[in-house]
C-alpha positions in Angstrom: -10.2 2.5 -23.6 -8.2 4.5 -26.3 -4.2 2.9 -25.7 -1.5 5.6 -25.3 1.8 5.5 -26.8 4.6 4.2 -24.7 6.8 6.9 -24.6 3.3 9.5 -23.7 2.5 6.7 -21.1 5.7 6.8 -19.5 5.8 10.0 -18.7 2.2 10.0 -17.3 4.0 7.1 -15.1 6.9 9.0 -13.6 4.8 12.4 -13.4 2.3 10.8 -11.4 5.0 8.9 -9.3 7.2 12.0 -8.8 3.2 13.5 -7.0 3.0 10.3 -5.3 5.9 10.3 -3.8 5.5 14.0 -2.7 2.6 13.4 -1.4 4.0 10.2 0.9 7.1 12.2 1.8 5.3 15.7 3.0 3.5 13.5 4.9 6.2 11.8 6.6 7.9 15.1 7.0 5.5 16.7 9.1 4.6 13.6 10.9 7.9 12.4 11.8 9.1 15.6 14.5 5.7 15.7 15.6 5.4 12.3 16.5 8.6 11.9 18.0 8.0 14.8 20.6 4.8 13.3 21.6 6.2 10.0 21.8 9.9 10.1 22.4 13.0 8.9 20.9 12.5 5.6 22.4 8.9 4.7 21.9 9.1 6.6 17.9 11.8 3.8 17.0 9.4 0.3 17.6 7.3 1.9 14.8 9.7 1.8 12.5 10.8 -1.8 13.8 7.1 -2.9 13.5 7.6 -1.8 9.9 10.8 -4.0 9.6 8.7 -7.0 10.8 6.6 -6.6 8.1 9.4 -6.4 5.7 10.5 -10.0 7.6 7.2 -11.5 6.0 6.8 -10.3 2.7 10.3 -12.7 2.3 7.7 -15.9 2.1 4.9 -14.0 0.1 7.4 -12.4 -2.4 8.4 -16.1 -3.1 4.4 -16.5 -5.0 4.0 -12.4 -5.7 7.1 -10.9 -7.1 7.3 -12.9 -10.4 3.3 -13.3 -10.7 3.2 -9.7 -12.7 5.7 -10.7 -14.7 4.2 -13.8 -15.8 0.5 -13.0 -16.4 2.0 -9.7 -18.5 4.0 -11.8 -20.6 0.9 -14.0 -21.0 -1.3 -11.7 -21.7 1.1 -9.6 -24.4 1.2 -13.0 -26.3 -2.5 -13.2 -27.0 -2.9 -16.4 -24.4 -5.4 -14.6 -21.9 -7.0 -17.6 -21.0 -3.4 -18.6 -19.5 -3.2 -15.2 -18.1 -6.6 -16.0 -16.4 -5.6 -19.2 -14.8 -2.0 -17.4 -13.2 -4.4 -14.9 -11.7 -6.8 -16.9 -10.4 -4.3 -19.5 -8.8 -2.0 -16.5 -7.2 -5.2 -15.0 -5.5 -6.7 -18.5 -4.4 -2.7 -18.9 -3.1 -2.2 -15.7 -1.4 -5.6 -16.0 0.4 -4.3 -19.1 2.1 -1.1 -17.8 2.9 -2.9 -14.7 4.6 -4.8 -16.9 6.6 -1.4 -18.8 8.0 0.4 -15.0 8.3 -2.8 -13.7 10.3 -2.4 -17.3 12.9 1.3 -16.5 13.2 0.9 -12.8 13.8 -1.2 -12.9 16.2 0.9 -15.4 18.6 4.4 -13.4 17.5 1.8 -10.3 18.8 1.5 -11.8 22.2 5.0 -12.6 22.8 6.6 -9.7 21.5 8.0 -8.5 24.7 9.9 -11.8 24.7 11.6 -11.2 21.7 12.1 -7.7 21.8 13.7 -5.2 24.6 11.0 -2.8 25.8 11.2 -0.4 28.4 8.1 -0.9 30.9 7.4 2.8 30.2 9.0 6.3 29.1 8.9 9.4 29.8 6.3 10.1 27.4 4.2 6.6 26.8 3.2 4.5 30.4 2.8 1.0 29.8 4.9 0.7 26.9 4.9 -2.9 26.4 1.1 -3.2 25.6 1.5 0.0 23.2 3.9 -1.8 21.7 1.9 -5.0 20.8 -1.2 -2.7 20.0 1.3 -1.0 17.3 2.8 -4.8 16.2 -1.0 -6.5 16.2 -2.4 -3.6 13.9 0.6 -3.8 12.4 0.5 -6.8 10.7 -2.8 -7.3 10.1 -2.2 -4.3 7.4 0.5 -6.6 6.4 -2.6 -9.5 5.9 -4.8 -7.5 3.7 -1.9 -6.2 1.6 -1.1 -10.0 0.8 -4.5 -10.1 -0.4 -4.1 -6.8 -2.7 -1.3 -7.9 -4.1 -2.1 -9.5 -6.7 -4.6 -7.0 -7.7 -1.9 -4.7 -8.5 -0.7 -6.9 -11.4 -3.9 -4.9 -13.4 -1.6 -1.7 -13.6 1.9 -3.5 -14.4 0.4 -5.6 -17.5 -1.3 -2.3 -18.9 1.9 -0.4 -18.4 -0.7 2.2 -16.6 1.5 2.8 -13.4 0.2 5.9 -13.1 -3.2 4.8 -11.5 -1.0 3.2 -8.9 0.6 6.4 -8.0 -2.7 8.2 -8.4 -4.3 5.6 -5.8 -1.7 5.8 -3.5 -2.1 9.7 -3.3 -5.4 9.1 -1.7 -4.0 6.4 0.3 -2.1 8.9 1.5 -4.8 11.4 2.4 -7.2 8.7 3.9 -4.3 7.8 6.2 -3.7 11.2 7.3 -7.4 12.1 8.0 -7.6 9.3 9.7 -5.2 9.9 11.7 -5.9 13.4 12.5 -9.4 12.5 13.6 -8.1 9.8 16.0 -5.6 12.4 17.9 -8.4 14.8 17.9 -10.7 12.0 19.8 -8.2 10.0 21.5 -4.6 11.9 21.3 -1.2 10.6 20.1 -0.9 7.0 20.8 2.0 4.5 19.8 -0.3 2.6 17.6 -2.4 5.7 16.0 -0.4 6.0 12.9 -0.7 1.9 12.7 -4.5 2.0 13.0 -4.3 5.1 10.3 -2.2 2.6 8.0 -4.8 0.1 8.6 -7.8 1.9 7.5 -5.3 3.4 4.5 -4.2 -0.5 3.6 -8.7 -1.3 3.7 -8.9 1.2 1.0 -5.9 -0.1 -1.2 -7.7 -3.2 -1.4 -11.2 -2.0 -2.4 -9.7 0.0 -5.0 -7.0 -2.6 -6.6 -10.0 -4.7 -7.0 -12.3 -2.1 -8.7 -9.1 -0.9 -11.1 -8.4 -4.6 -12.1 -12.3 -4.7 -13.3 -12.2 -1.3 -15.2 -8.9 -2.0 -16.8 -8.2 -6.3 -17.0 -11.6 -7.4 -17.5 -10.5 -9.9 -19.7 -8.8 -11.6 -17.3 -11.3 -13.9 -15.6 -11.0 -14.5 -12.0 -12.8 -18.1 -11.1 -11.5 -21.0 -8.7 -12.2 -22.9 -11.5 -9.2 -21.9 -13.1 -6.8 -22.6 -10.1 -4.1 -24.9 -11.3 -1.7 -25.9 -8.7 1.3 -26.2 -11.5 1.1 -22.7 -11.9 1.3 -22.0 -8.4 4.6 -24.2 -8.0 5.7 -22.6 -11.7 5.5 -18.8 -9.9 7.2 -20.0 -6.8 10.2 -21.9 -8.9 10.8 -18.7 -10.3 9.5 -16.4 -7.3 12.1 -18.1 -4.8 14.5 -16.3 -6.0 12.8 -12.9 -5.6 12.0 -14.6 -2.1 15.7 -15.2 -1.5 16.3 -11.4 -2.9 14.3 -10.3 -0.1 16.1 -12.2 2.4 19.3 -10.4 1.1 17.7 -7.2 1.7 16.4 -7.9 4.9 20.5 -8.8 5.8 21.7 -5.7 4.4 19.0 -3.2 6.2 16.0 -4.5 7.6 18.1 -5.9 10.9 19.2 -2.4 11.4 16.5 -1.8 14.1 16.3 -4.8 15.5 19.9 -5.6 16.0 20.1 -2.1 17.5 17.2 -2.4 19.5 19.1 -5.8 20.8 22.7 -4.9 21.3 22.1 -0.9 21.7 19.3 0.1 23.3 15.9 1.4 22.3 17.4 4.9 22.9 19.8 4.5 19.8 17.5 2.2 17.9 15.1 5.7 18.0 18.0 7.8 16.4 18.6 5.3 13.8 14.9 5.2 12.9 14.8 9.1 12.8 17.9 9.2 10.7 16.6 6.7 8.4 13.6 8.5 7.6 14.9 10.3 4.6 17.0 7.9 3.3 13.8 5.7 3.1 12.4 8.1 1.4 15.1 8.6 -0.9 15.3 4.8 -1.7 11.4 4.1 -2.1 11.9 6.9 -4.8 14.4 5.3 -6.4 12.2 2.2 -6.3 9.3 3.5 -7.5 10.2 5.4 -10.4 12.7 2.3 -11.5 9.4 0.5 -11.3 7.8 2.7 -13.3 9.6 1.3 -16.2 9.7 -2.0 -15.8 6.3 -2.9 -17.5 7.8 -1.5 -20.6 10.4 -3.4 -20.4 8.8 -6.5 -20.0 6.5 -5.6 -23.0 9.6 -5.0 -25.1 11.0 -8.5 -23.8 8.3 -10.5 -24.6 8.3 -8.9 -28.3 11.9 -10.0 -28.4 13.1 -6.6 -29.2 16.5 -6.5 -27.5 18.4 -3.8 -29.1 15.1 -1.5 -28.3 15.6 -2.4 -24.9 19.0 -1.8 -24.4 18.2 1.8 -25.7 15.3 2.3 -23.4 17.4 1.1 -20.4 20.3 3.4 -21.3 18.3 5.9 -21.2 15.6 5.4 -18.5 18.5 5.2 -16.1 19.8 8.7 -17.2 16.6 9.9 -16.5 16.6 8.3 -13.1 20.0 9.2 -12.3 19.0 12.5 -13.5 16.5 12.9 -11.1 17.9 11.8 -8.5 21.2 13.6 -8.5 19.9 16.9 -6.7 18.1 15.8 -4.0 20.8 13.4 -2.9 23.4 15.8 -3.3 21.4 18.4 -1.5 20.1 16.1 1.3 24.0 15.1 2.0 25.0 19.2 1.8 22.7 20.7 3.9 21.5 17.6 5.7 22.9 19.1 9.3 20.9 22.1 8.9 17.8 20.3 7.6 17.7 18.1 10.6 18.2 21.4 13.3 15.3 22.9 12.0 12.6 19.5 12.0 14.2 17.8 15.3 14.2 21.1 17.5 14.5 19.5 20.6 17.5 17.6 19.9 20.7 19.0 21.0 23.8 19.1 18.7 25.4 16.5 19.4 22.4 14.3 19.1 21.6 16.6 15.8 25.3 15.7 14.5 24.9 11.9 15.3 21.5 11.6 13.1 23.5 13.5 9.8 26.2 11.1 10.3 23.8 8.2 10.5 21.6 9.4 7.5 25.1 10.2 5.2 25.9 7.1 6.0 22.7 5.3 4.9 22.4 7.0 1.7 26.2 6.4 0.6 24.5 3.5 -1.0 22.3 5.4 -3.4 25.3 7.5 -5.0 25.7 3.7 -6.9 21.6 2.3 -6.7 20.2 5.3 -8.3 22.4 4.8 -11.7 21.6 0.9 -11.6 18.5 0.6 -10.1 17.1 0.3 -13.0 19.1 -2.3 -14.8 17.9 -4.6 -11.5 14.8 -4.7 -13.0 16.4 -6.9 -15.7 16.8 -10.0 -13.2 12.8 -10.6 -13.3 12.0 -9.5 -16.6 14.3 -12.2 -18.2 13.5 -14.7 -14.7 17.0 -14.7 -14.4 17.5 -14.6 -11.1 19.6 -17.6 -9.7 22.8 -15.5 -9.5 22.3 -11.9 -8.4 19.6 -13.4 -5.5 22.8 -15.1 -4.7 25.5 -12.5 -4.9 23.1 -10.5 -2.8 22.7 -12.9 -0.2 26.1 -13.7 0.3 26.8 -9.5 0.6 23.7 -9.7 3.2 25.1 -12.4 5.0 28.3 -10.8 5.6 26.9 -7.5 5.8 24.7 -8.9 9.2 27.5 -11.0 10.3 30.1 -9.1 10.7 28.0 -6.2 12.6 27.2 -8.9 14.7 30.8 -10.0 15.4 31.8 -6.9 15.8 28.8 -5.5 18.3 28.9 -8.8 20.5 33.0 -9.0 20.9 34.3 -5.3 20.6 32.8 -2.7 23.4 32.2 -0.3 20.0 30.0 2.1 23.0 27.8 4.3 21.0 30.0 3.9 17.5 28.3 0.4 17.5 25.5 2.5 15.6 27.7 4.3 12.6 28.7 0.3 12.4 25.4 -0.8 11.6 24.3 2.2 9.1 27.7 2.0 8.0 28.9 -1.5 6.7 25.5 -2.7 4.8 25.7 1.0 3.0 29.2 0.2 1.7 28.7 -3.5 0.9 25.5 -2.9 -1.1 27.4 0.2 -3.3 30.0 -2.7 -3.9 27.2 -4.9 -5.5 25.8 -2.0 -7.1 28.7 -0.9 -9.2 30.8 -4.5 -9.3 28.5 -7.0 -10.3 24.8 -5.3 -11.5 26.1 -3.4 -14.4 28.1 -6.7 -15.9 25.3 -9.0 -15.3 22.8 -6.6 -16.7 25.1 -6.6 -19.6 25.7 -10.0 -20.0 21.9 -10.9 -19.8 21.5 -9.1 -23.2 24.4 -10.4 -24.7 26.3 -6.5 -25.0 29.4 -5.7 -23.7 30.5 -5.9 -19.8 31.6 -2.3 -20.6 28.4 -1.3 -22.0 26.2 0.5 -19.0 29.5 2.0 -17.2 29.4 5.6 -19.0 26.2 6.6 -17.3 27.2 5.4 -13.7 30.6 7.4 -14.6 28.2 10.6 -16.2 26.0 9.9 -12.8 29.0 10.3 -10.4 30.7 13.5 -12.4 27.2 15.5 -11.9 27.3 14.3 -8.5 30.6 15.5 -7.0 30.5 18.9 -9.3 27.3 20.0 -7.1 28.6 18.4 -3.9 31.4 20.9 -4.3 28.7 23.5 -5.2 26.3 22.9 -2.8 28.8 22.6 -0.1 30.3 26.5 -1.1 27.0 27.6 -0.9 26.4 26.3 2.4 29.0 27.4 3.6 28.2 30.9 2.4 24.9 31.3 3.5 24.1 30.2 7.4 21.0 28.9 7.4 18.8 29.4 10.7 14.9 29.0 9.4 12.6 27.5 7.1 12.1 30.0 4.8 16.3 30.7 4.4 16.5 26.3 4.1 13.7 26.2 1.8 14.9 29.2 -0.8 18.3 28.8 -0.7 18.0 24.7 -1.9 15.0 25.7 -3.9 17.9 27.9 -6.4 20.3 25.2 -5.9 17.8 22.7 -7.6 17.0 24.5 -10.0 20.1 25.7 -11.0 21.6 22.1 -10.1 19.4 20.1 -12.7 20.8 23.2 -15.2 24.2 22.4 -15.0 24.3 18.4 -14.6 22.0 18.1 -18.0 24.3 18.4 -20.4 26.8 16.3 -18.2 24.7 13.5 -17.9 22.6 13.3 -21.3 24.4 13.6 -24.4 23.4 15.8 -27.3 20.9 13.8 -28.9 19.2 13.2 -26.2 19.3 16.4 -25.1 17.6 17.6 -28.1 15.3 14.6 -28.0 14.0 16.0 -24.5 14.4 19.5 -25.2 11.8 18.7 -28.2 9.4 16.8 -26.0 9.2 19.3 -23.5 8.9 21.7 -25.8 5.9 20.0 -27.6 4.1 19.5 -24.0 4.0 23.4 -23.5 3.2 24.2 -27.0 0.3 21.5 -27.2 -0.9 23.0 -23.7 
């Protein structure tokens, strides 16, 4: 297979990303209104918590998965394939064992969900919720099982820097799920659990194809039982613990949302916070993925020991992120209220007004993540990860603490819920912009001062088409689809016009002027 160069491979990566992540996000947009009016508020928000549970679990199987890529890339890049073989082997023979414990402890958490949780008997829209509810968890996390077993498959794309096939793989994800699920509310109707049983079938096919990917494109990297070494395993978790504990930070600063809602607030609530968070999920998965997207490079320039390359390529990966990023933020904060009339119809103002507050208030944190996100990525590709997992935890800790405090000793009423979107939002945007850029800096030996300009360039393009976007919302009243779609369709393209010049400089202007150019002159 003919290698392409980096910088062509790249942008094959964050093309293909940029589709994947349309792809996930139309779905979710039509699915979303459609499934809360079958379902209702109340029932539409356990889905999401069923979600968060999984995101509970993958804080013991990051602990053996996060840092294998890393490891068998670096490997691999130094000629030693045979070591590379011997990490792979051992992470799969691990994972399957630790799938096999998840599945025993799913199943009885399954059973006595209705213990743990508080769920109506029934709505107005679901009868015997509580069974729907454990349907939705079992299926649930049995996706979660098989994805423990994928995972390590996945590794095939990050060592060959060939993210792309992810992206391309998860598009059809995507479309199995959604066929899927079509053809069981054509059979059967809308059911708690049918998008859970459509994940299911999507997760199935995730797994069939990692494993068919890793043999067209890693064949040299043997998989035998042979080759399990058990100091490998404990290697991967030393340094995967943190990653684990990284997780656990996470889960502090947003996965409780739900739950502690569900448990202090109601399910009622706990559905507007899910619906709220929708986009903001959306908005940070993108932020995630593309930030991913680069990461293999950098681990391949790492491993070379070419610093002062990679200080360049973060510098100006970030940019591009940041870039990216900039518009739809700024025009999901501007005309958010107007968004959310059109897709939740029957929702009242009021109700409309809580879930823009509640999203605005989630996505605070991603005017800061979007212009580091990308330097994160530096904690695992040096495995220096002791500190930061730390910092983290103790701004997760707090973060979940002091909601707590505040829910179970103040009678907050319904402003409980602005609390809980509200706090972990602002503590994680004082991580992002107090303590990532120095690290980042300080793991490559540069200045503290060094990565501050483009969070500085980020935030500029950000508040001049805040102020923009805002005029021209409030110039134009917006009542339908088509007036919503054209009138941010011009702002975006007029947006990522005028914040170009303010976030690249002119080198690198011309540098992607010229490569753009070249792309329509070759094609």
């Amino acid at each position: 297979m003919a290698e392409k160069s980096s910088g062509k491979q790249m942008s094959i990566n964050v093309i293909a990303s940029l589709i994947s992540f349309a792809v996930t996000t139309g779905i979710n947009f039509f699915l979303t209104p459609y499934l809360t009016q079958e379902l209702g508020t109340e029932a539409y928000g356990f889905i999401g918590l069923a979600n968060n549970f999984v995101q509970y679990a993958t804080v013991v199987t990051s602990a053996l998965n996060s840092m294998s890529g890393r490891f068998i890339s670096l490997a691999y890049h130094r000629g030693d394939k045979e070591k590379a073989s011997k990490l792979f082997s051992s992470v799969l023979v691990a994972d399957l064992i630790i799938a096999a414990v998840m599945l025993v402890a799913a199943t009885f958490l399954t059973f006595f969900i209705d213990k743990i949780l508080v769920i109506p008997a029934s709505t107005a829209t679901v009868e015997d919720l509580v069974t729907n509810v454990k349907i939705t968890f079992g299926i649930t996390f049995l996706t979660f099982v098989i994805s423990v077993i994928t995972a390590i498959f996945t590794t095939a794309t990050y060592v060959k820097n060939r993210i792309d096939i992810n992206s391309i793989r998860d598009i059809i994800s995507n479309l199995i799920k959604i066929a899927v699920l079509f053809l069981l509310i054509g059979f059967f109707g809308v059911k708690l659990y049918t998008l859970a049983t459509a994940m299911l079938a999507s997760g199935i096919f995730l797994l069939l194809a990692n494993v068919s990917v890793k043999k067209r494109i890693l064949p040299d990297v043997q998989i035998s039982i042979k080759k399990f070494r058990f100091d490998l395993v404990k290697t991967l978790i030393a340094a995967g613990i943190w990653m684990s504990l990284a997780q656990l930070s996470n889960t502090f600063l947003s996965g409780l949302d739900l739950l502690i809602c569900n448990l202090t607030l109601g399910a009622t609530l706990m559905g507007m916070l899910s619906i709220a968070k929708t986009i903001p999920h959306s908005i940070s998965l993108l932020i995630t993925t593309l930030a991913s997207v680069f990461t293999p490079h950098y681990t391949i320039l790492y491993a070379k020991n070419k610093i002062a390359d990679l200080v360049k390529e973060i510098k100006f990966t970030s940019k591009i992120l940041s870039y990216i990023l900039t518009v739809p933020l700024t025009g999901f904060m501007a005309f958010g209220y107007d968004f959310f009339t059109l897709w939740q119809p029957e929702k009242n103002p009021q109700e409309i007004m809580m879930i823009q507050i509640l999203s605005v208030l989630t996505c605070i944190q991603y005017l800061f993540t979007a212009h580091t996100q990308c330097l994160t990525m530096l904690n695992s590709v040096c495995n220096k990860m002791k500190l930061p997992v730390l910092v983290a935890l103790i701004v997760g800790i707090l973060s979940t603490g002091s909601v707590l405090i505040i829910l179970n000793f103040c009678d907050t009423g319904d402003f409980g819920v602005y609390l809980i979107a509200g706090i972990s939002s602002l503590l994680m945007s004082l991580r992002a912009i107090l303590f990532i850029p120095i690290y980042s800096a300080h793991l490559l030996k540069q200045k503290k001062t060094t990565f501050y300009p483009l969070i500085v360039r980020g935030w500029i393009a950000f508040f001049v088409l805040m102020v923009i976007f805002c005029f021209v919302q409030y110039l134009f009243p917006i009542h339908s689809w088509l007036t919503l779609i054209v009138i941010c369709g011009i702002c975006a393209v007029v947006g990522y016009i005028i914040i170009l010049p303010i976030m690249f400089n002119r080198s690198e202007m011309k540098n992607l002027i010229s490569k753009v150019t070249k792309k329509f002159i070759k094609h």
